[in-house]
C-alpha positions as CSV (number, residue, x, y, z in Angstrom):
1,X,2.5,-4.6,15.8
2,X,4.9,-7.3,17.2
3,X,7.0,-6.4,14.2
4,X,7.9,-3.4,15.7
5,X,8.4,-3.7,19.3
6,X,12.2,-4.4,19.1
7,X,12.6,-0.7,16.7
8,X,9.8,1.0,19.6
9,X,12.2,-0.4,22.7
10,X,15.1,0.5,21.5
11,X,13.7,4.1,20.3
12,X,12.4,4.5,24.0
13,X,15.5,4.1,25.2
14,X,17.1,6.5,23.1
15,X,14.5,9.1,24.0
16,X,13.0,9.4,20.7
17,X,9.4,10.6,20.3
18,X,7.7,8.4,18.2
19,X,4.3,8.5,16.2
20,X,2.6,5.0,15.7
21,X,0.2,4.5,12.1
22,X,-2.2,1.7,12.3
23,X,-4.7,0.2,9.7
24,X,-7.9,0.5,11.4
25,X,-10.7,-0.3,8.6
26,X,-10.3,-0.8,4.2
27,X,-12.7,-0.8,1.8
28,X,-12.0,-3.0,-1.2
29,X,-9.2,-4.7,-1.6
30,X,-6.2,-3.2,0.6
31,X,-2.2,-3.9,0.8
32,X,-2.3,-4.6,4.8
33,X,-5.0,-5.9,6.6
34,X,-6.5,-3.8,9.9
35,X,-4.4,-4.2,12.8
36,X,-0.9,-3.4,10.7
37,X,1.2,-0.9,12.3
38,X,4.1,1.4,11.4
39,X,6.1,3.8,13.1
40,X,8.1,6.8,12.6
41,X,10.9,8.1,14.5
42,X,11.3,11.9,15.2
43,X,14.1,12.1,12.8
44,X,12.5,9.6,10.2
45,X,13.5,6.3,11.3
46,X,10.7,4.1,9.8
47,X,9.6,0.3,11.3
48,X,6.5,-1.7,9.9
49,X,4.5,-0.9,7.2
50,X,1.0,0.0,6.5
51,X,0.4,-0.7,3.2
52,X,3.2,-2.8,1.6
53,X,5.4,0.2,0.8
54,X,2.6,2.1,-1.3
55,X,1.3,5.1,1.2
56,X,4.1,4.9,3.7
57,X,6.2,8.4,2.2
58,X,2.7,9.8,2.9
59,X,2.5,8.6,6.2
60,X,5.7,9.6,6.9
61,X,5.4,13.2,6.4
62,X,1.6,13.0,8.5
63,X,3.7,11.4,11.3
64,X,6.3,14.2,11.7
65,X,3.5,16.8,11.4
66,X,1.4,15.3,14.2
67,X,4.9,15.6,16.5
68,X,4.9,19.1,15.0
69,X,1.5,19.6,16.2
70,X,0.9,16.9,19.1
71,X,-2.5,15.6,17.2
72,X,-4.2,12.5,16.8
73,X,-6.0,12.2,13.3
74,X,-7.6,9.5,10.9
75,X,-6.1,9.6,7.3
76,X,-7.4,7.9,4.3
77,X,-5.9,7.3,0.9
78,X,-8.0,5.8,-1.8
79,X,-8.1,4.5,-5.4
80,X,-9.9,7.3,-6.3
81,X,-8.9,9.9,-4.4
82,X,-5.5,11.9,-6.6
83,X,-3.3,12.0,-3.4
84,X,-3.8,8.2,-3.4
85,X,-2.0,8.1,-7.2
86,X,0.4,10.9,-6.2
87,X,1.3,8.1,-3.3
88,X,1.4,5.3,-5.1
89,X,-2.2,3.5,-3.6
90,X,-3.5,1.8,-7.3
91,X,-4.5,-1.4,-5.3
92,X,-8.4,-0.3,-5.8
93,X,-9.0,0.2,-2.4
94,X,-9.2,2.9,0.4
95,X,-7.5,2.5,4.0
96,X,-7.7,4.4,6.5
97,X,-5.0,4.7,9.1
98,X,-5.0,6.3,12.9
99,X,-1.7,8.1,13.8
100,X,-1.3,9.0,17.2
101,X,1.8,9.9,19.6
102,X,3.0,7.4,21.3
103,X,3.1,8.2,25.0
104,X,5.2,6.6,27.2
């Protein structure tokens, strides 16, 4: 997370609503451990990572649908899951990742 507070400061101060993605649990082997964190920008801006590059398009496009919608959800991608190979996620494992709106 403190990988990302300098992009989340000076997004604040911009105005920008921002949706945060953490790691919360894996299964198996996994890119990023529990307790990674990306963010997204309302127009796309990306800081952090969740999964070493692998998921984040995915996340991305979850991220501007829950400022769309003002949601909260749990996502997972696994190994053997198709949207998991359509994402890039062959590590073997499954994470699962909270996004939420960041409220300020």
């Amino acid at each position: 997370m403190k990988e990302i507070l300098a992009d989340l400061d000076r997004w604040r101060a911009a105005g920008r609503r921002i949706v945060v993605a953490r790691v919360v649990d894996i299964e198996g082997s996994g890119p990023r451990l529990p307790g990674a964190a990306m963010a997204v920008s309302e127009d796309g801006e990306v800081a952090g990572s969740v999964s070493g590059g692998c998921v984040e398009g995915a996340v991305v496009a979850e991220a501007l649908d829950i400022l769309a919608t003002g949601d909260r959800r749990l996502v997972t991608f696994g190994y053997s899951d198709d949207e998991a190979f359509a994402v890039g996620l062959t590590c073997g494992g499954t994470v699962h990742l909270f996004l939420e709106p960041l409220d300020w």
